[in-house]
C-alpha positions, 0 to 999 in steps of 0.5 A: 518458141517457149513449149507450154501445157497443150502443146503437141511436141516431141523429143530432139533426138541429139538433145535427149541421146547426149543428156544427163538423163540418158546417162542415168538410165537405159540410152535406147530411146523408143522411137515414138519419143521423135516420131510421134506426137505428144501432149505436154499434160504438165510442166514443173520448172524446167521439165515437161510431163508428155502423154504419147497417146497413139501407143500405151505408153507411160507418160514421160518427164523430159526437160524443155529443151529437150522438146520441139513443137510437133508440125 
């Protein structure tokens, strides 16, 4: 199932933890990022702006398949 703006998602641990992206920056994932819902605010090619409302948090970029519809 294709994510789209609205969606309530979070992130693939496997996916994320072995990426480019987290090669490029600090590996220690906060575990709200795989255990809590987030909204999908935008999306920009093949990345997805995803707002977790439950903490301050900031909003965060990550790519598509990187995410999975929270159920």
């Amino acid at each position: 199932m294709a994510v789209k703006k609205g969606d309530m998602v979070r992130a693939v641990r496997e996916k994320l933890e072995n990426s480019l992206e987290a090669q490029a920056s600090d590996s220690r994932f906060p575990s709200y990022l795989f255990d809590s819902k987030g909204e999908v605010v935008d999306i920009k090619g093949d990345y997805a702006l995803v707002k977790f409302g439950k903490v301050p948090t900031p909003n965060i970029w990550l790519r598509l398949d990187q995410l999975e519809v929270f159920k």
